[in-house]
C-alpha positions as CSV (number, residue, x, y, z in Angstrom):
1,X,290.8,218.2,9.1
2,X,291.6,221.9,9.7
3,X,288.8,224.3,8.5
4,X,289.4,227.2,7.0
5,X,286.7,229.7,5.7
6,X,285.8,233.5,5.1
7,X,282.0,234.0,6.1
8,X,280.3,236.4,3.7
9,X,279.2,239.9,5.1
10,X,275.2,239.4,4.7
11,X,273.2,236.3,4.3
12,X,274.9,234.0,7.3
13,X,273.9,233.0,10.5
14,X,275.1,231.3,13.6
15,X,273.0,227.3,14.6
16,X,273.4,225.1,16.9
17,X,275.8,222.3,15.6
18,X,274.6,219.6,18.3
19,X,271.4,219.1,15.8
20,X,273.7,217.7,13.0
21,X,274.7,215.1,15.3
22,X,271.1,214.1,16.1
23,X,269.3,211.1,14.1
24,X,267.0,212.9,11.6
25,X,267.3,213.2,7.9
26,X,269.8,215.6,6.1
27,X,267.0,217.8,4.7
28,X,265.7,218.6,8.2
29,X,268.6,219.1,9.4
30,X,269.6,221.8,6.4
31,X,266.1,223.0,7.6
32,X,266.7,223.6,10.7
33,X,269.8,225.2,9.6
34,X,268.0,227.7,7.9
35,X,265.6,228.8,10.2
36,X,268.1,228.9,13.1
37,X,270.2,231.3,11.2
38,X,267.0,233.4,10.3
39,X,266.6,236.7,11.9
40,X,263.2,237.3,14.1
41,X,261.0,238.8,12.5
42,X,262.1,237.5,8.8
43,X,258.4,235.5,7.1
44,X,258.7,232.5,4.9
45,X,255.5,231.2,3.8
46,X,255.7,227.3,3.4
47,X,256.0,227.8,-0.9
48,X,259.1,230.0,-0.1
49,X,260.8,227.2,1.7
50,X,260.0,224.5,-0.8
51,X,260.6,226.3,-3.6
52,X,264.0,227.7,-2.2
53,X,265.3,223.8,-1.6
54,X,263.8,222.7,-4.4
55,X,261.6,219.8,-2.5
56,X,257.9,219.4,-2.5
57,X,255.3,220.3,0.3
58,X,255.5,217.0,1.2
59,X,258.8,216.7,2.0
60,X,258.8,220.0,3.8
61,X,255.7,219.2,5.9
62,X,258.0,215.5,6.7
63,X,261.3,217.6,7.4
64,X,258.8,219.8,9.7
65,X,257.6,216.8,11.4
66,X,261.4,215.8,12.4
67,X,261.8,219.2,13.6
68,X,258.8,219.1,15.9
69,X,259.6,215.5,17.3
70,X,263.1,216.7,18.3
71,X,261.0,219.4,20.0
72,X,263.6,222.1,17.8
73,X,260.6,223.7,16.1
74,X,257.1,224.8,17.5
75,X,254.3,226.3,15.1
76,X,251.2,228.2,16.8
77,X,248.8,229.5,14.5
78,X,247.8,233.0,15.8
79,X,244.9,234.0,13.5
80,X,243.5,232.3,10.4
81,X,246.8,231.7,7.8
82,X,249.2,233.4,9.8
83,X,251.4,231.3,12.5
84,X,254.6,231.8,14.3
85,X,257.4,229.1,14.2
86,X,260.1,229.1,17.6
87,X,263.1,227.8,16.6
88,X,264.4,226.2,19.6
89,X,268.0,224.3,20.3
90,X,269.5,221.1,21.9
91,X,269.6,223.7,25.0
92,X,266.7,225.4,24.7
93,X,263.7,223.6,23.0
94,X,261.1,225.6,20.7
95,X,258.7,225.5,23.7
96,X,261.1,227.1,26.0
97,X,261.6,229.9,23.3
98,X,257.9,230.3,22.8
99,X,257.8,231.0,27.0
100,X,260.2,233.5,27.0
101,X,259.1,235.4,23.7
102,X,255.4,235.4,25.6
103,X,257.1,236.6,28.8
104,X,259.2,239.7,26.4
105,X,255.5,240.6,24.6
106,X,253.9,240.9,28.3
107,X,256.4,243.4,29.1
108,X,255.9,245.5,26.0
């Protein structure tokens, strides 16, 4: 199959393709999809994401859970309802990204 495509000028983002090869369900991996190709700094409460794929907390929270066993997605709490998710890769897993975004904030 030969691809052919035109990428919009706002709203798209590069991901690691690896993950779609990986056993986990299609909603995590349209998850991870997502948060891969979000920018730092861009905040998504937990209602956002449901709400924008249409699924319920539940599901999210189960998609979440896939994420975290495949050690693509690490959430830290860092004061009371406000957390940080690393978005790691099949390279570079979310802990590895969570070292080396503690190692930049110690130089600032």
């Amino acid at each position: 199959m030969l691809i052919r495509s035109k990428s919009p000028k706002n709203g798209w983002g590069k991901f690691d393709r690896n993950v779609f090869l990986m056993d986990m369900s299609a909603g995590a991996k349209v998850l991870y999809g997502f948060l891969s190709a979000s920018r730092p700094g861009d905040v998504y409460s937990d209602k956002d994401l449901a709400k924008a794929f249409k699924i319920s907390q539940q599901t999210l929270t189960r998609q979440k859970k896939e994420l975290k066993d495949n050690k693509l997605l690490l959430v830290e709490q860092i004061q009371p309802r406000i957390y940080v998710a690393y978005v790691g890769s099949t390279e570079a897993s979310a802990k590895k990204v969570r070292d080396e975004w503690n190692i930049r904030d110690t130089l600032i």
